[in-house]
Chimera marker file (.cmm) of the C-alpha trace (Angstrom):
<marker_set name="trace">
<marker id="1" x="113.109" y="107.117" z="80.963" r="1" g="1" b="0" radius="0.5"/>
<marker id="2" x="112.241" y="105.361" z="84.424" r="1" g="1" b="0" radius="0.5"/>
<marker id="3" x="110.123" y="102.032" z="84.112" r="1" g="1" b="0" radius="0.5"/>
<marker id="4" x="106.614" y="101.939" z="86.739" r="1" g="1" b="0" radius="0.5"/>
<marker id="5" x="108.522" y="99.994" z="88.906" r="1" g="1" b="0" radius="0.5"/>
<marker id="6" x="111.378" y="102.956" z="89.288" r="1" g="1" b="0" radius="0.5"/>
<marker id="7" x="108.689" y="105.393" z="89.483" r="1" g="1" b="0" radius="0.5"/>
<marker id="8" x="106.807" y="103.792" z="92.213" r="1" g="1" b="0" radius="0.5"/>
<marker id="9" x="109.747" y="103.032" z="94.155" r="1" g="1" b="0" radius="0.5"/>
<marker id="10" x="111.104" y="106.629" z="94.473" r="1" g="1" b="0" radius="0.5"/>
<marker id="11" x="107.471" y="107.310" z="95.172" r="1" g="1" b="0" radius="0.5"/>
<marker id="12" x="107.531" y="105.056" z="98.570" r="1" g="1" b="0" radius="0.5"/>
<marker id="13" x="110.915" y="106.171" z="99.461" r="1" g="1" b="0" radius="0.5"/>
<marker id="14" x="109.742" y="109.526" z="99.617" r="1" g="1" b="0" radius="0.5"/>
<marker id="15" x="106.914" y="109.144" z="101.544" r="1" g="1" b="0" radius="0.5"/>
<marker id="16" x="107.988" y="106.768" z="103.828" r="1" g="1" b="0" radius="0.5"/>
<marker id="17" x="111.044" y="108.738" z="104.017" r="1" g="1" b="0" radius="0.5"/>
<marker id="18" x="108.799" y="111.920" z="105.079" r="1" g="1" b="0" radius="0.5"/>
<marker id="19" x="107.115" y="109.456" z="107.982" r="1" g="1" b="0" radius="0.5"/>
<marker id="20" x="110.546" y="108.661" z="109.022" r="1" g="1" b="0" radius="0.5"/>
<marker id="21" x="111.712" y="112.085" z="108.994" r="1" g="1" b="0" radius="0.5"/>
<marker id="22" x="109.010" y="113.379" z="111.187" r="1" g="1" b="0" radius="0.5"/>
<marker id="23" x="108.282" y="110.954" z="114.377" r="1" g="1" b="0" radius="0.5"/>
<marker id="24" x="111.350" y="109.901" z="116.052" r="1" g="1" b="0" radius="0.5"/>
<marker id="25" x="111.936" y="105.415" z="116.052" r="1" g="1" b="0" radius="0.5"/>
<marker id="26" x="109.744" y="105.413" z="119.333" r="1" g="1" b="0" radius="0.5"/>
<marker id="27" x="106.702" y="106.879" z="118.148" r="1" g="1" b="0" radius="0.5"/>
<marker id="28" x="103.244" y="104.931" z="118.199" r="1" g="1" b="0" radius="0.5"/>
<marker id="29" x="102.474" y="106.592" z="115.046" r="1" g="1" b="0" radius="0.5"/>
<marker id="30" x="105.634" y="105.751" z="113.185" r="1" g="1" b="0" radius="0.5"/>
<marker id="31" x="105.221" y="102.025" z="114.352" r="1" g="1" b="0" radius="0.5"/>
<marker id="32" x="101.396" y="101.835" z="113.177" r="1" g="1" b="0" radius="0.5"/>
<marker id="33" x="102.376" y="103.202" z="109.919" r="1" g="1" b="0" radius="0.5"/>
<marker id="34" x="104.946" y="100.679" z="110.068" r="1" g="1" b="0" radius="0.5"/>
<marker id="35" x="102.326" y="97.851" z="110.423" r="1" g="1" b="0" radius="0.5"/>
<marker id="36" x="99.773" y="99.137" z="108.154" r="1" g="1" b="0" radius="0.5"/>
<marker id="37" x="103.110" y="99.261" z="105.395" r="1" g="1" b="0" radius="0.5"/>
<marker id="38" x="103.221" y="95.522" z="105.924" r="1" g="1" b="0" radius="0.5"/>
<marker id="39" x="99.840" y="94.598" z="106.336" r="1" g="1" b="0" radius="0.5"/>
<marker id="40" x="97.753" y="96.556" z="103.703" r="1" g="1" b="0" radius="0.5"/>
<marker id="41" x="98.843" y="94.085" z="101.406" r="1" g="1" b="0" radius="0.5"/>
<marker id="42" x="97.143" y="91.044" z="103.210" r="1" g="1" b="0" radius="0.5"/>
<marker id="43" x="94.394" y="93.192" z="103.563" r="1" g="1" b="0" radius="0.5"/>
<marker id="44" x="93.740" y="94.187" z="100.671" r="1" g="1" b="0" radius="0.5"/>
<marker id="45" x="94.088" y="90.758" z="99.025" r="1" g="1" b="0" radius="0.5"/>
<marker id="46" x="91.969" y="88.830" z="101.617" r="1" g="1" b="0" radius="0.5"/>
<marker id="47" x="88.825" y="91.825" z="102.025" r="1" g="1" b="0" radius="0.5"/>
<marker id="48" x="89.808" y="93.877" z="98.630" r="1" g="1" b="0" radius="0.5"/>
<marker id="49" x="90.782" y="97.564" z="98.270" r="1" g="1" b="0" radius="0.5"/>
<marker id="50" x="87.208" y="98.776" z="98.985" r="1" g="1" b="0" radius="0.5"/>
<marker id="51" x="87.095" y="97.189" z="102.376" r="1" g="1" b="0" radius="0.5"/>
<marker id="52" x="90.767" y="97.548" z="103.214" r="1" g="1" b="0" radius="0.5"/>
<marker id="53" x="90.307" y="101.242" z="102.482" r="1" g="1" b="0" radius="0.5"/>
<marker id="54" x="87.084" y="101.410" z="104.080" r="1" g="1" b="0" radius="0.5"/>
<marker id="55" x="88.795" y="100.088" z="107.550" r="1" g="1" b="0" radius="0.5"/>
<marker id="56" x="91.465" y="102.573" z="107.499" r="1" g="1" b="0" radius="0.5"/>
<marker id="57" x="88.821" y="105.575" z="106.790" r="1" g="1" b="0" radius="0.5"/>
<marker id="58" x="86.662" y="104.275" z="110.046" r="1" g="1" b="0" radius="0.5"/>
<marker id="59" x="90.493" y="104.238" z="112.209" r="1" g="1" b="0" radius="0.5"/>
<marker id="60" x="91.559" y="107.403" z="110.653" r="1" g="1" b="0" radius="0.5"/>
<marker id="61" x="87.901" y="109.157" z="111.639" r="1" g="1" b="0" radius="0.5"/>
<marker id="62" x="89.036" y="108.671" z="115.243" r="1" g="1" b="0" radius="0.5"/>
<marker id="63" x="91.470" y="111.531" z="115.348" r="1" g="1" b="0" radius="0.5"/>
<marker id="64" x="88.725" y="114.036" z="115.763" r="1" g="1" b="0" radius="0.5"/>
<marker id="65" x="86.588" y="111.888" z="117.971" r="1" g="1" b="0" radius="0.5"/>
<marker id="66" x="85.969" y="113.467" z="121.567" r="1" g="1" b="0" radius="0.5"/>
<marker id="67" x="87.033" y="111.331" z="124.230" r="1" g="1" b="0" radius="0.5"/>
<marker id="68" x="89.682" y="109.914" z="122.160" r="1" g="1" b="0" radius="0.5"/>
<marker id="69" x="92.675" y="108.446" z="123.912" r="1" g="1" b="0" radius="0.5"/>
<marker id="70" x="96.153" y="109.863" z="123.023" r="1" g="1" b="0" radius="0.5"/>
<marker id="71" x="97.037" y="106.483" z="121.682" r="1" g="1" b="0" radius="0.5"/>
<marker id="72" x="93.188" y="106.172" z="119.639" r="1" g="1" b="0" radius="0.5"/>
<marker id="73" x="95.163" y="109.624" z="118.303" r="1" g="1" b="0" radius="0.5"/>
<marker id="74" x="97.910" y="108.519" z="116.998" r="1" g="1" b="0" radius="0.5"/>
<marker id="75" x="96.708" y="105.349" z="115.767" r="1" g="1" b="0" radius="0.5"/>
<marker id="76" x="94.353" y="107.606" z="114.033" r="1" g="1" b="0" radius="0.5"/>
<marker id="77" x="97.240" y="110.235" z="112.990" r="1" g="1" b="0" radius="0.5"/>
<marker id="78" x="99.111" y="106.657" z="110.874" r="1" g="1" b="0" radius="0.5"/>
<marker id="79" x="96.032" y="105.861" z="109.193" r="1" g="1" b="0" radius="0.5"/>
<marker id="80" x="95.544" y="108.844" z="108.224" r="1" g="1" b="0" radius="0.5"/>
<marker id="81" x="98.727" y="109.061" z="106.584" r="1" g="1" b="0" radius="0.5"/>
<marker id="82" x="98.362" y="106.023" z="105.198" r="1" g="1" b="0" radius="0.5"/>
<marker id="83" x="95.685" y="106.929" z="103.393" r="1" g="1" b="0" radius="0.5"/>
<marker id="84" x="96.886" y="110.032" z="102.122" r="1" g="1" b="0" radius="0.5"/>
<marker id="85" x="99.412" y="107.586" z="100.614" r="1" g="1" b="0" radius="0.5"/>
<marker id="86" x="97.598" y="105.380" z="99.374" r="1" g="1" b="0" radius="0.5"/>
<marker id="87" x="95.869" y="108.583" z="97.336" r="1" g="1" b="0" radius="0.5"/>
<marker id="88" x="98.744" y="109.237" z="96.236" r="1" g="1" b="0" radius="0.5"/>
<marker id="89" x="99.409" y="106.664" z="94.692" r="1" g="1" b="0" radius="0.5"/>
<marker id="90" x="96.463" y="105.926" z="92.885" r="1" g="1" b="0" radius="0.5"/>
<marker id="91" x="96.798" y="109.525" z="91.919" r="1" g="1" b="0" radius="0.5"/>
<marker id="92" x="92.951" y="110.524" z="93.238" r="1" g="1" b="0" radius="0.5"/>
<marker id="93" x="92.317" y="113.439" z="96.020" r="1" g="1" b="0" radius="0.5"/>
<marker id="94" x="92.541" y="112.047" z="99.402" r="1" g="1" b="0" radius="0.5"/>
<marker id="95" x="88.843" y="113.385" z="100.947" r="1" g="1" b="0" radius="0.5"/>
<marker id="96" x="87.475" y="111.355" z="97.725" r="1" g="1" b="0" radius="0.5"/>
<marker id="97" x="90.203" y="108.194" z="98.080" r="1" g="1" b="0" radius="0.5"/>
<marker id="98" x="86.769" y="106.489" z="99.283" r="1" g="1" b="0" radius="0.5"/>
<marker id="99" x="84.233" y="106.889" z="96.883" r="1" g="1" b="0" radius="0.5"/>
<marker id="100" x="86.774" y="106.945" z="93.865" r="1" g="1" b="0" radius="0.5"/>
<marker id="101" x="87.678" y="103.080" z="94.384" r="1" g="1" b="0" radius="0.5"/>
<marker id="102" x="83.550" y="102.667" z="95.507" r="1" g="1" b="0" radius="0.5"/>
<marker id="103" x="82.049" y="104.007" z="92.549" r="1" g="1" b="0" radius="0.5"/>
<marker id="104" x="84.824" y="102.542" z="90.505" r="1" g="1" b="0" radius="0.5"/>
<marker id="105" x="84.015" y="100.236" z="86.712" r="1" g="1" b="0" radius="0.5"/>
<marker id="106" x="85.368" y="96.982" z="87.434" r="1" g="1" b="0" radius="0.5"/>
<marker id="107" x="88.167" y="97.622" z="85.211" r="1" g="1" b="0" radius="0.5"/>
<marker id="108" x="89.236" y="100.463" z="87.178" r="1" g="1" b="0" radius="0.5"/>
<marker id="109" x="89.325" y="98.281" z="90.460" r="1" g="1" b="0" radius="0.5"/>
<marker id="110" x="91.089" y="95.856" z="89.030" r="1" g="1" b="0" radius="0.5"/>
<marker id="111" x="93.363" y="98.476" z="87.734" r="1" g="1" b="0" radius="0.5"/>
<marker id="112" x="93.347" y="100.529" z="90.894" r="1" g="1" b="0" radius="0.5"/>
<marker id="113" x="94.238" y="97.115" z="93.043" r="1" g="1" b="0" radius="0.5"/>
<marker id="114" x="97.305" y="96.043" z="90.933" r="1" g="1" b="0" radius="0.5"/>
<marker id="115" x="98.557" y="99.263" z="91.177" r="1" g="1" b="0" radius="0.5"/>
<marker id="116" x="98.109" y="99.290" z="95.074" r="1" g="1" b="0" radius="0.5"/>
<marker id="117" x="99.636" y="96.148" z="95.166" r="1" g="1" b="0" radius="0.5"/>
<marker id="118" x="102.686" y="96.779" z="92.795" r="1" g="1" b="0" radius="0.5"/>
<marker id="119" x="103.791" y="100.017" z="94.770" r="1" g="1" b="0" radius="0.5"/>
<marker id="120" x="103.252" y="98.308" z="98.146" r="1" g="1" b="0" radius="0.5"/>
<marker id="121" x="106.147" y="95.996" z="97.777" r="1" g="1" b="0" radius="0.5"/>
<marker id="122" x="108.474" y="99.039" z="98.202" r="1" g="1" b="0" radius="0.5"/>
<marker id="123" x="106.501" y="100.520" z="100.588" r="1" g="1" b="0" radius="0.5"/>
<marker id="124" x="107.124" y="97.382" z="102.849" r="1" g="1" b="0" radius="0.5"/>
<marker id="125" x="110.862" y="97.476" z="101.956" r="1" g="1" b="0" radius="0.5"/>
<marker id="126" x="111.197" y="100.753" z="103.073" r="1" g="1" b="0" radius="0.5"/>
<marker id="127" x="108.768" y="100.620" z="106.506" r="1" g="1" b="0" radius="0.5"/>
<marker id="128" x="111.808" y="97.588" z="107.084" r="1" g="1" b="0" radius="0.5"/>
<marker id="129" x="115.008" y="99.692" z="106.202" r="1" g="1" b="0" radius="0.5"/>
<marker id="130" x="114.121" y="103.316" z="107.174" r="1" g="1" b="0" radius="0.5"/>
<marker id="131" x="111.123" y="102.929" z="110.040" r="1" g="1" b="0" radius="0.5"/>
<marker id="132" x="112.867" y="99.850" z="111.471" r="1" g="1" b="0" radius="0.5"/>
<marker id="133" x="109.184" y="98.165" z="111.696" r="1" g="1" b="0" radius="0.5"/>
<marker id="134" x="109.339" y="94.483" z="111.409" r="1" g="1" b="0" radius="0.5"/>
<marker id="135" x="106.118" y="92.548" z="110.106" r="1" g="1" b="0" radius="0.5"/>
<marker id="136" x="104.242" y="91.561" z="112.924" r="1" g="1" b="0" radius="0.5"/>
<marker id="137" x="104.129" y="95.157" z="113.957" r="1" g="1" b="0" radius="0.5"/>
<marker id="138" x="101.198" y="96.950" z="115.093" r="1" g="1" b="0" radius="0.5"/>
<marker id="139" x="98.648" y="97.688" z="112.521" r="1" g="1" b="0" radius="0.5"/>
<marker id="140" x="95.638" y="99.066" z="113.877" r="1" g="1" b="0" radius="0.5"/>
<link id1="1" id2="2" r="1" g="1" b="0" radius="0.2"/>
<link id1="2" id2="3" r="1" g="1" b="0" radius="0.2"/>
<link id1="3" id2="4" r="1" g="1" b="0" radius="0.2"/>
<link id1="4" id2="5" r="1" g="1" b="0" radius="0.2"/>
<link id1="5" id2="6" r="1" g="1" b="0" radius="0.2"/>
<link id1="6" id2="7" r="1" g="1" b="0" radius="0.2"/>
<link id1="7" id2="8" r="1" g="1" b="0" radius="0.2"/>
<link id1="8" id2="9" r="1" g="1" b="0" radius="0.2"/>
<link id1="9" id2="10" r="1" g="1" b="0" radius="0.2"/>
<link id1="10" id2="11" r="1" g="1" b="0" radius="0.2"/>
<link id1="11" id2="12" r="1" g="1" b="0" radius="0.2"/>
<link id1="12" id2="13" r="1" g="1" b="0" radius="0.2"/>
<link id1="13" id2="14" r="1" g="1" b="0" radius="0.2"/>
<link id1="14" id2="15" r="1" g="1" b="0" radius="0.2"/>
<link id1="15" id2="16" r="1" g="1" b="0" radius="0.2"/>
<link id1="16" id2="17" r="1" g="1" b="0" radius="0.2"/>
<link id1="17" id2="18" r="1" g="1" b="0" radius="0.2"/>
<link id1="18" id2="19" r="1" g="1" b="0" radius="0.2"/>
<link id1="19" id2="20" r="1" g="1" b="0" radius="0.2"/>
<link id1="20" id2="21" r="1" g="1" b="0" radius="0.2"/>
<link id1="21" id2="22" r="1" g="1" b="0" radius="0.2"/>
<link id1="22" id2="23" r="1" g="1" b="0" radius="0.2"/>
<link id1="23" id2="24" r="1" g="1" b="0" radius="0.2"/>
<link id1="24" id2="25" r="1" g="1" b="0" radius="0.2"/>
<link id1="25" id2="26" r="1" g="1" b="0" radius="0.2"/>
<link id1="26" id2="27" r="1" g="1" b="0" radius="0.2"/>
<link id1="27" id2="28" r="1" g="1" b="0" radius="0.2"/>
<link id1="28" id2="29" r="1" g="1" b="0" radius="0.2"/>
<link id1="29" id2="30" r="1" g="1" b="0" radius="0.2"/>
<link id1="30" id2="31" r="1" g="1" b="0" radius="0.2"/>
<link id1="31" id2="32" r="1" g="1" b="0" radius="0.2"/>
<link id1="32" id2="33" r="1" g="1" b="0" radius="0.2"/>
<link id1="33" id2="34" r="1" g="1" b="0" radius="0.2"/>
<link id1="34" id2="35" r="1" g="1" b="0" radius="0.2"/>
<link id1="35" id2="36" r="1" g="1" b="0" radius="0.2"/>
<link id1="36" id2="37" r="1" g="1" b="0" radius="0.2"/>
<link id1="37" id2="38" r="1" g="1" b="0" radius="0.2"/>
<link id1="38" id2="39" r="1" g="1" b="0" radius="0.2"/>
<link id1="39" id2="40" r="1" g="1" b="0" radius="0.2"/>
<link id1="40" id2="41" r="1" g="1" b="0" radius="0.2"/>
<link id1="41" id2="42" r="1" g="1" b="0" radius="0.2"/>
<link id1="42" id2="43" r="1" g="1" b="0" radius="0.2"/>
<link id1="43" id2="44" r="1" g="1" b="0" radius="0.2"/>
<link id1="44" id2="45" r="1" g="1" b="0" radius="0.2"/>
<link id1="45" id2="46" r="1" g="1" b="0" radius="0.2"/>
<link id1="46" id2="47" r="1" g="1" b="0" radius="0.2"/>
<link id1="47" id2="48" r="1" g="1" b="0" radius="0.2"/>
<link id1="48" id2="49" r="1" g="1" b="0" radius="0.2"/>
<link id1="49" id2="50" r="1" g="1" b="0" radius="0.2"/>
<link id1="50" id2="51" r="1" g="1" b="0" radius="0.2"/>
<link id1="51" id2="52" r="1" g="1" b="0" radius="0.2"/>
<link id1="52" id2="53" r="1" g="1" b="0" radius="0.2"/>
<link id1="53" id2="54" r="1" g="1" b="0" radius="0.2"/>
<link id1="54" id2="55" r="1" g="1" b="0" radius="0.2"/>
<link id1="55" id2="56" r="1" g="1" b="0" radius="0.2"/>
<link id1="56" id2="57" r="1" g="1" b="0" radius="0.2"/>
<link id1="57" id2="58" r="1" g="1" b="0" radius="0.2"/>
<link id1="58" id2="59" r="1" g="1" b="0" radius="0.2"/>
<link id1="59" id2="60" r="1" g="1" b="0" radius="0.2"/>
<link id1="60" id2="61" r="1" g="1" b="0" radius="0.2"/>
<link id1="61" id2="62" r="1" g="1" b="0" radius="0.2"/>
<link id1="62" id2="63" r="1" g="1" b="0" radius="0.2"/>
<link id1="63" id2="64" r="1" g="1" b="0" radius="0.2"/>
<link id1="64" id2="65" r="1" g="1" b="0" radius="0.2"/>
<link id1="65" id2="66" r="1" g="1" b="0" radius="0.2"/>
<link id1="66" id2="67" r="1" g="1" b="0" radius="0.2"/>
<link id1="67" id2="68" r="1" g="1" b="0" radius="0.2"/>
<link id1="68" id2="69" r="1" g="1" b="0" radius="0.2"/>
<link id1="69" id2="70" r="1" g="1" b="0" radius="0.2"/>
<link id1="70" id2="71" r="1" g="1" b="0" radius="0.2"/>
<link id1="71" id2="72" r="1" g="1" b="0" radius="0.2"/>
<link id1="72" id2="73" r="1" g="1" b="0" radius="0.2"/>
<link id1="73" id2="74" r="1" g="1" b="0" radius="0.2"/>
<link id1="74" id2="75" r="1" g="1" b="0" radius="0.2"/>
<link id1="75" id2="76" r="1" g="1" b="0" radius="0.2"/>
<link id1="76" id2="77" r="1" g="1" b="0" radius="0.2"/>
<link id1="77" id2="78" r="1" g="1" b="0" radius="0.2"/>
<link id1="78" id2="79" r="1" g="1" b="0" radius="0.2"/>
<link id1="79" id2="80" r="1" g="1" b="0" radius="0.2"/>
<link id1="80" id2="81" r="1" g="1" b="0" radius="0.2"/>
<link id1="81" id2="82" r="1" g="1" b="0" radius="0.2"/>
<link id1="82" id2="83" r="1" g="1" b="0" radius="0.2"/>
<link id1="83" id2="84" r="1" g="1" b="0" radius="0.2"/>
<link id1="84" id2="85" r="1" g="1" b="0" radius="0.2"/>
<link id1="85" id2="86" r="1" g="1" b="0" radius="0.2"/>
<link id1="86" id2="87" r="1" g="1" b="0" radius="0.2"/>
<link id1="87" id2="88" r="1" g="1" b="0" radius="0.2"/>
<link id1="88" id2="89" r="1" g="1" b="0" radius="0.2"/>
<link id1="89" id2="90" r="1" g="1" b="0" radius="0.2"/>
<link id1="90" id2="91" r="1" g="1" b="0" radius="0.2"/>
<link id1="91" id2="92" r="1" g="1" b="0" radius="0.2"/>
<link id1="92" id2="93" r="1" g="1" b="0" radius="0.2"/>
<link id1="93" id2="94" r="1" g="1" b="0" radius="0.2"/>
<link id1="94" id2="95" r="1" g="1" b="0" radius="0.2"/>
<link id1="95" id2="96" r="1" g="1" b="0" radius="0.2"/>
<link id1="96" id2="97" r="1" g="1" b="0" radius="0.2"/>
<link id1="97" id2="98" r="1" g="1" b="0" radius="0.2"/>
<link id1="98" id2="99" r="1" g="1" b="0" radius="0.2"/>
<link id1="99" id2="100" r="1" g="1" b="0" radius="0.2"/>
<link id1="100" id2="101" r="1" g="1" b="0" radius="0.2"/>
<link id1="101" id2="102" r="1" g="1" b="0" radius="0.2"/>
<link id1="102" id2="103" r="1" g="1" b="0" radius="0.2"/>
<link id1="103" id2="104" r="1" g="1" b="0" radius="0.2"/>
<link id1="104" id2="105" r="1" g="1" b="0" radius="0.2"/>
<link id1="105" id2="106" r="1" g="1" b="0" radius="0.2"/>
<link id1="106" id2="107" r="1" g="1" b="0" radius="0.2"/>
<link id1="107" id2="108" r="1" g="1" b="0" radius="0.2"/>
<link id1="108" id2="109" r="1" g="1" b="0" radius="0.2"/>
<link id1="109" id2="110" r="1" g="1" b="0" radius="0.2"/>
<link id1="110" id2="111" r="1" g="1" b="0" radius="0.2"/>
<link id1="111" id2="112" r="1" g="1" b="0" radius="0.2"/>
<link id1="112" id2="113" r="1" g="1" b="0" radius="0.2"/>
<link id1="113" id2="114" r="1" g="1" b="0" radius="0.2"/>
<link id1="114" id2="115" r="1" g="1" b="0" radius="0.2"/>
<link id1="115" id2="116" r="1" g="1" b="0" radius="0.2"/>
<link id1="116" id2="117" r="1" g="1" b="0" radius="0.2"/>
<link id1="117" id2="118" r="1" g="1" b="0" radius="0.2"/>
<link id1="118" id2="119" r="1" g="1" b="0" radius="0.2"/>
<link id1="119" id2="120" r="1" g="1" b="0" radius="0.2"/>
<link id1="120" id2="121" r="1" g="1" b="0" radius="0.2"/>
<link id1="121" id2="122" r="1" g="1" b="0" radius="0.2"/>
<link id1="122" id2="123" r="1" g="1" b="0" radius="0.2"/>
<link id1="123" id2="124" r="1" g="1" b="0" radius="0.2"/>
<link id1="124" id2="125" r="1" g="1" b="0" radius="0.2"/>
<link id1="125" id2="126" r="1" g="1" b="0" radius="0.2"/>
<link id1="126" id2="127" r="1" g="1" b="0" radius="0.2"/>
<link id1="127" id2="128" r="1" g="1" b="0" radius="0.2"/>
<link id1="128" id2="129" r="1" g="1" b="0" radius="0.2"/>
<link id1="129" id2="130" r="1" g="1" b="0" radius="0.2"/>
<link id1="130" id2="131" r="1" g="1" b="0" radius="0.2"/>
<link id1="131" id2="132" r="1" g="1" b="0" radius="0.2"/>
<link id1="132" id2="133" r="1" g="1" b="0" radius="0.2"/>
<link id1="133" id2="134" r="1" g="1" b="0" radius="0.2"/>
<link id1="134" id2="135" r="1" g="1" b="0" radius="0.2"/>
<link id1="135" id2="136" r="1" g="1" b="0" radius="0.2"/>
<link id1="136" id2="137" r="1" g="1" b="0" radius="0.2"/>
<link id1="137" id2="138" r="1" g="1" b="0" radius="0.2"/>
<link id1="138" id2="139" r="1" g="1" b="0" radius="0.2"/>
<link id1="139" id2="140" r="1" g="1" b="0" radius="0.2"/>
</marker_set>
């Protein structure tokens, strides 16, 4: 039997391991993902989860966007992932990731933010050792 903190490390490892397996070192997307790895946790801590995930739906919403840059893209493209992580780690659907921790009890958000919080210690690890991201990356 694996304790949480087993479980939610093999959880990061695999899907930061999947981000590092799929853009090469130089890629704006892996470095963004990078940043948002060591960021989300300031984030979340100084606006809460709501607004934290709230600013990383309005980035991610750029990807379709006409007249978006290349760059707007991929800056886009890592939010987007890091959303889909952040899903999947609170174990809710991506597309309602959103309105899950919005129409959340208060017990739920508390619940919802510790757990956020908890797994994002190896998600920063692991943004250090396998993306090669430093904090003080790029995280927006």
């Amino acid at each position: 039997m694996r304790t949480r903190a087993q479980q939610e490390m093999e959880q990061a490892l695999k899907l930061v391991q999947e981000v590092a397996n799929e853009y090469p070192e130089e890629s704006k997307v892996r470095q963004v993902y990078g940043g948002l790895c060591h960021n989300f946790p300031v984030l979340v801590r100084t606006c809460g989860l709501r607004q934290a995930i709230a600013f990383s739906v309005d980035k991610a919403r750029r990807l379709d966007s006409e007249g978006s840059t290349n760059e707007e893209r991929e800056r886009a493209q890592a939010h987007q992932i890091h959303l889909s992580h952040v899903a999947h780690v609170l174990a809710v659907p991506q597309d309602k990731l959103l309105d899950t921790v919005l129409t959340a009890s208060v017990e739920d958000y508390m619940l919802y933010t510790r757990r956020v919080l908890s797994a994002w210690v190896y998600f920063k690890r692991f943004a250090r050792s396998l993306l090669k991201v430093e904090p003080g990356g790029d995280e927006s």
